[in-house]
C-alpha positions in Angstrom: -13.5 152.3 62.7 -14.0 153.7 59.1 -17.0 155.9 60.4 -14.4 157.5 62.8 -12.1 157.8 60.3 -13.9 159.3 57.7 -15.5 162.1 60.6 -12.1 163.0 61.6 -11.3 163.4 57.7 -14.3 165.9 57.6 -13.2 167.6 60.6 -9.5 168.1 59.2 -11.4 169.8 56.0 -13.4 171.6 57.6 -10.1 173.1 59.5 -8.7 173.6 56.5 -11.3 175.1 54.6 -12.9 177.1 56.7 -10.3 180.4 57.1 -11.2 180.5 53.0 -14.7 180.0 54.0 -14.9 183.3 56.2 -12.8 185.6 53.9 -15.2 185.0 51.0 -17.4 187.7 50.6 -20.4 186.0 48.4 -23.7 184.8 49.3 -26.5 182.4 48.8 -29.7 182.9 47.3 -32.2 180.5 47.1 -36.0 181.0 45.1 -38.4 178.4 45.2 -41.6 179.2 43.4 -42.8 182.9 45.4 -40.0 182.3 48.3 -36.4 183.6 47.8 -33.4 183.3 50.6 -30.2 185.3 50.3 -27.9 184.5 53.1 -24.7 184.1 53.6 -22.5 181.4 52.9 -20.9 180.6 56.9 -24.7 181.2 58.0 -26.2 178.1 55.0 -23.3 176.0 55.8 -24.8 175.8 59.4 -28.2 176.1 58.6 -27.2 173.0 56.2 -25.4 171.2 58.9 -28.3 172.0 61.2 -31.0 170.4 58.4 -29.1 167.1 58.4 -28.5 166.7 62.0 -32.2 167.1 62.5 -33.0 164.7 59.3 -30.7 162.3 61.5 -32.6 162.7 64.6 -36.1 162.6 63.0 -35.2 159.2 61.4 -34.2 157.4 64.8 -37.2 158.4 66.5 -39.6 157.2 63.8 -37.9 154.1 63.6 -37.7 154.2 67.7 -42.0 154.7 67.2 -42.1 152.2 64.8 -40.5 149.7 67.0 -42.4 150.7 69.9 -45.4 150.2 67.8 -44.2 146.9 66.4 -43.9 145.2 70.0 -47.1 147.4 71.4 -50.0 145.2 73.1 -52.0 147.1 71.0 -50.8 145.7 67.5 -53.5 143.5 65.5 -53.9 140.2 67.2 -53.2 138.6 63.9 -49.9 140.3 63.9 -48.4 139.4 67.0 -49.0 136.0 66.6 -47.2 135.3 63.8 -44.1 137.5 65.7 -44.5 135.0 67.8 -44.4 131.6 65.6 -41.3 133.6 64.0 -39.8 133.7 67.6 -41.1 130.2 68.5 -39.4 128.4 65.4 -36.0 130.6 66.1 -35.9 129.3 69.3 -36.4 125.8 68.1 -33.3 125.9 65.6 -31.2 127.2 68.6 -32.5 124.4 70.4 -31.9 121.9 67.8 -28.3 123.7 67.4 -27.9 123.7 71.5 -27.3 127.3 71.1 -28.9 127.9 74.8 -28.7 131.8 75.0 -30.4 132.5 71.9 -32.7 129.4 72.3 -34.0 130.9 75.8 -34.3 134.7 74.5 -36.1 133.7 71.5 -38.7 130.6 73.0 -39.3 133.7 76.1 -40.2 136.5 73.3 -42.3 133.6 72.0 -44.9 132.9 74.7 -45.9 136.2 75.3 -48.7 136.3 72.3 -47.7 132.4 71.1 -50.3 129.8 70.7 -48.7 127.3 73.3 -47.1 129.2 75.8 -46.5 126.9 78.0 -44.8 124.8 75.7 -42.4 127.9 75.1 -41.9 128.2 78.8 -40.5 124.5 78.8 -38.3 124.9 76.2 -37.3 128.2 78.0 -36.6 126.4 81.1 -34.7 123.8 79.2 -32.4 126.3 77.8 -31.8 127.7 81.0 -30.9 124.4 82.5 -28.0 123.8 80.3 -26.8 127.1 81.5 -27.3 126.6 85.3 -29.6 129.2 85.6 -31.2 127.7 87.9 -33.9 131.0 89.7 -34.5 131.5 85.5 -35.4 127.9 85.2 -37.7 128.0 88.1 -39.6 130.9 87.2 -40.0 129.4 83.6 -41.5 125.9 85.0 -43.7 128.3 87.2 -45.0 130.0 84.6 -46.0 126.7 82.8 -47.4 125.6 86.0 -49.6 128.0 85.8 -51.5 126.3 83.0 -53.7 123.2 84.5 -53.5 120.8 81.2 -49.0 121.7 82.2 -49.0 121.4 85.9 -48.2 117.9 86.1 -45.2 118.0 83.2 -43.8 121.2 84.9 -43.9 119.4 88.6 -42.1 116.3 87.0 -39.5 117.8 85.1 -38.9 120.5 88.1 -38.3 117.3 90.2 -36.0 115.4 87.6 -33.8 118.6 87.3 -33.5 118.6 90.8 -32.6 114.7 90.8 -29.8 115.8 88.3 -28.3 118.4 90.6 -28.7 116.1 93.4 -30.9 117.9 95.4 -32.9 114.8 96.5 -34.9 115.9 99.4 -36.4 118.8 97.7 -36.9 116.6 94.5 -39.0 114.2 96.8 -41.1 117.1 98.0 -42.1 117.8 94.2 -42.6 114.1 93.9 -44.9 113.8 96.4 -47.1 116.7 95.0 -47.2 114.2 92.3 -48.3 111.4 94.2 -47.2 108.3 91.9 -49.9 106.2 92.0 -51.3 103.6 89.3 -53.4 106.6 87.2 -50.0 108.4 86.6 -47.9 108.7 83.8 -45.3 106.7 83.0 -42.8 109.7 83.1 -43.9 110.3 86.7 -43.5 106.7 87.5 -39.9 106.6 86.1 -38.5 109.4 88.2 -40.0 108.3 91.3 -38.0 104.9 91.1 -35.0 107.1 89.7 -35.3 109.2 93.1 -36.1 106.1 95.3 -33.1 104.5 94.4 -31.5 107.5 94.4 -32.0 107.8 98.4 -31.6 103.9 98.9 -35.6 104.2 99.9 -36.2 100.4 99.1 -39.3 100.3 100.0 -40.7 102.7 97.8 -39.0 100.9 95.3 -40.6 97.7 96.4 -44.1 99.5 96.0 -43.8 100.6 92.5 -41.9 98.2 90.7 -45.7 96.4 90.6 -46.6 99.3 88.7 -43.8 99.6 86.2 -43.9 95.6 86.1 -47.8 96.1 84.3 -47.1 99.5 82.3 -43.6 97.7 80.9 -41.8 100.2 81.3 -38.5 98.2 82.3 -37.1 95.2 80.7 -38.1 92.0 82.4 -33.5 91.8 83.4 -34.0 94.9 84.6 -37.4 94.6 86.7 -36.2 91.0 87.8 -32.7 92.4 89.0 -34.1 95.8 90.6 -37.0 93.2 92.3 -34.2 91.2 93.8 -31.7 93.9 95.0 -34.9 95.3 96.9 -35.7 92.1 98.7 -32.3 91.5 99.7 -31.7 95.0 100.9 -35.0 94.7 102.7 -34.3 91.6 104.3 -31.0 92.3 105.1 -32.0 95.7 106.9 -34.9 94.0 108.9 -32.4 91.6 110.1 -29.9 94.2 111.6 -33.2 95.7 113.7 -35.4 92.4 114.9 -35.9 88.5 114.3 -39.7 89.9 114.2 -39.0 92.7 111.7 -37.1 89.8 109.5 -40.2 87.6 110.0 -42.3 90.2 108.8 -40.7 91.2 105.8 -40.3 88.3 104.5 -44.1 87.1 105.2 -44.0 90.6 102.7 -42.4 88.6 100.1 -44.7 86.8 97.4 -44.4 82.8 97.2 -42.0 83.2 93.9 -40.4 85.7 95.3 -39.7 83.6 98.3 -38.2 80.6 96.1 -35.5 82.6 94.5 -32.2 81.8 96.0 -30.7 84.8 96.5 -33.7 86.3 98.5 -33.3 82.8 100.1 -30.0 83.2 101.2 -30.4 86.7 102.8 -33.3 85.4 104.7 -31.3 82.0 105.9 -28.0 84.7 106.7 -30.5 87.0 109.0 -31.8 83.9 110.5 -28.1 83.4 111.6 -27.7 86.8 112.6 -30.6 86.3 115.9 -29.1 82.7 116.4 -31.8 80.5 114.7 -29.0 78.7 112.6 -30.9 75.5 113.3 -34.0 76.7 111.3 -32.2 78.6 108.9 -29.7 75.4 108.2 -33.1 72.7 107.8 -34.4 75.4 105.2 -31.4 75.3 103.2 -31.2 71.4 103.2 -34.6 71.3 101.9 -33.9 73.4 99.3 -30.5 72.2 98.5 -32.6 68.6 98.3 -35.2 70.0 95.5 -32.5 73.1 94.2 -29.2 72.3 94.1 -28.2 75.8 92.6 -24.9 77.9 92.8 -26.5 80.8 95.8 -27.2 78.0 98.1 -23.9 76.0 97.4 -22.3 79.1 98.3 -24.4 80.1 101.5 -23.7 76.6 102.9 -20.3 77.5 104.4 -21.4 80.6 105.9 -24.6 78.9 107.7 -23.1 75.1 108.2 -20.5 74.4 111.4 -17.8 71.6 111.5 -20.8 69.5 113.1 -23.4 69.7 110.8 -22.7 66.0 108.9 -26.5 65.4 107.6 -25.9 68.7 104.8 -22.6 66.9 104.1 -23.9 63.9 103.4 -26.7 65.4 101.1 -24.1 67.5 99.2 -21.7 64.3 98.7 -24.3 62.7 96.6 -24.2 65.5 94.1 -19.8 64.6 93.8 -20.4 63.4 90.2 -23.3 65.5 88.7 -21.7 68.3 89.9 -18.1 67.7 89.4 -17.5 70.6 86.7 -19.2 73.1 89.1 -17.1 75.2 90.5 -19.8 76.8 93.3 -19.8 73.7 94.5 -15.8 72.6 94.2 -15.6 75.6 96.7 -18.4 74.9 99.1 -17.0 71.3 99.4 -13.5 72.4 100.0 -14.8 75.0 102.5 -16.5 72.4 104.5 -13.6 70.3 104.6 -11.4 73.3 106.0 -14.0 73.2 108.4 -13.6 70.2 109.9 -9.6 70.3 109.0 -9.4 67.9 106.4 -6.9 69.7 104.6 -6.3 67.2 102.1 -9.8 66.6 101.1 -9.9 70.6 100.6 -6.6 70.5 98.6 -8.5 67.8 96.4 -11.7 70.4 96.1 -9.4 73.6 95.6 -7.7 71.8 92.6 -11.1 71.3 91.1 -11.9 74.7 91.4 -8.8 76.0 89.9 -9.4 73.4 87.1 -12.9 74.9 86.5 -11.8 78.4 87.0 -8.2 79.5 87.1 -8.7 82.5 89.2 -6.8 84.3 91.4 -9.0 83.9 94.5 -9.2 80.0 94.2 -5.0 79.8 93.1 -4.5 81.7 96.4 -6.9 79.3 98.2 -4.8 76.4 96.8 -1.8 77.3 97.8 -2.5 78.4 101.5 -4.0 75.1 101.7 -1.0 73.1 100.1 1.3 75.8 102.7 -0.6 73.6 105.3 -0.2 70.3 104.4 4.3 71.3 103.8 4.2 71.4 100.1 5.8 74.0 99.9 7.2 73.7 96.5 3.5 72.9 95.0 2.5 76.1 96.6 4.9 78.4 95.2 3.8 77.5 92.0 0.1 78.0 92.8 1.3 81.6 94.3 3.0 81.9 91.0 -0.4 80.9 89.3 -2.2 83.2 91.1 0.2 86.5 90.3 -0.5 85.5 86.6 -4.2 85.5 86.7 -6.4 88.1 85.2 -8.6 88.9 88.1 
């Protein structure tokens, strides 16, 4: 704004000045050594104006050469290298500042003659993640592909960007390439249970959690939850296709993994689901016998019928050790719907709401006490029950 300023300034005394200019009658001589000039004074002013515009002109295209020169393939080797540390450590401030334009333009002008270009090319690609450029991205990850010692680090983090964007069937394409086996990293071993999971493939989950079980890589919670969830899913989906594809699976199953209750339980509920209650109900009383945890107590109303007296017999003797359980307060009072004993089932729905007020077992209560015609007894467990927490 000032430059314009100041040119329209010089243009106003330049109107101003020059009708003066032209009626003056005097000259200019100039003698230099040997050389003398006389001219006149309109014809120096624009040989003047003439010098200084060509001054300009010169100086922008020697710094335009210079620049040129500068950036030229041709510069000393020693030269361009340390350009490009100068880029590389601007583009790691930006990146350490999340400054993702400048940390891209920078880490790009930085392979070119850098010392780890492939390393610039991630950091690149990085940059260009956070902006969703995603055709920049790829073409940065293919360029750090194209070293060998990088092809496996550009494949996995290709694969986890698509994972993030929820492309999961071209992520398992890249993962695939990568072929998780027990020689690979631990990177490429985390995102192929990331993606399993991530397309409710259970049995690729199944397969490698052996392999993150000896590199450590999860918690023992973690690998002991993620082992179970995958067993029950698994046993669960062979039971909606065959009694032989349930058989199978769980023959799959190691011996511990056969003993845990809950994998226990969706194998006894599939064996109800192809009518072999009888075989899944003698399993459970064994195990109930040696076991008496909370899983089973809970799978024994859903596997048990109002005929089944020998479980009922087993699970009376544990009445006193396991009075302050409330798993079992509810299996007991179950049962006893089961076979219409309301009033024993009142008895065990007390319990339970002893042991844990919640609303499920309040509401239990009071349909129960609805059906025995204390009515007043279950208005206050109603009232209980619109109270609790849960």
């Amino acid at each position: 704004m000032i430059k314009i300023l100041a040119y329209v300034i010089i243009i106003l005394v330049g109107l101003c000045v020059t009708p003066y200019i032209l009626e003056a009658k005097g000259y200019i001589y100039i003698a230099i050594w040997d050389y003398q000039i006389e001219t006149s004074i309109i014809f120096g002013l624009f040989a003047l104006i003439a010098l200084f515009i060509t001054l300009e002109v010169s100086k922008k295209l020697i710094m335009w050469l210079l620049t040129l020169a500068l950036s030229s393939r041709y510069l000393p080797e020693r030269w361009r290298v340390k350009k490009a540390k100068k880029q590389t450590l601007i583009g790691a401030l930006a990146l350490a500042e999340e400054d993702w334009p400048s940390a891209e333009k920078a880490m790009i002008k930085g392979a070119a003659s850098g010392e780890l270009p492939a390393l610039n090319y991630f950091a690149a690609a990085r940059a260009a993640q956070h902006q969703h450029k995603i055709t920049e991205r790829d073409n940065y990850l293919a360029k750090a592909e194209a070293d060998p010692l990088a092809k496996v680090a550009a494949l996995t983090t290709r694969t986890r960007y698509l994972l993030q964007e929820g492309e999961l069937d071209k992520a398992r394409e890249l993962l695939n390439q990568l072929n998780p086996t027990s020689k690979s990293k631990d990177p490429v071993l985390k995102i192929a249970l990331d993606l399993y999971q991530a397309q409710q493939d259970w049995s690729a989950v199944k397969l490698i959690l052996p392999l993150l079980a000896k590199r450590k890589i999860l918690t023992d919670e973690k690998l002991t939850q993620l082992t179970e969830q995958a067993n029950n899913i698994l046993l669960q989906q062979a039971a909606e296709q065959s009694n032989e594809e349930l058989e199978k699976t769980w023959g799959w199953l190691s011996k511990s993994e056969r003993q845990n209750p809950t994998t226990l339980v969706s194998y006894l509920l599939g064996l109800c689901q192809h009518q072999r209650s009888h075989d899944a109900l003698k399993i459970l009383y064994k195990n109930i016998k040696t076991n008496p945890v909370d899983y089973l107590f809970d799978a024994v109303p859903q596997i048990t019928t109002a005929h089944d007296a020998d479980i009922r017999k087993l699970l009376g003797k544990f009445e006193q050790s396991h009075q302050d359980n409330v798993n079992y307060q509810i299996c007991m009072a179950k049962l006893a719907q089961q076979t219409r004993d309301m009033q024993l089932a009142k008895t065990h729905w007390s319990n339970a709401c002893r042991i844990a007020p919640s609303r499920a077992n309040w509401l239990a209560l009071a349909q129960t006490q609805e059906q025995l015609g204390d009515n007043i007894m279950a208005m206050q467990s109603y009232r209980h029950a619109a109270h609790s927490i849960d």
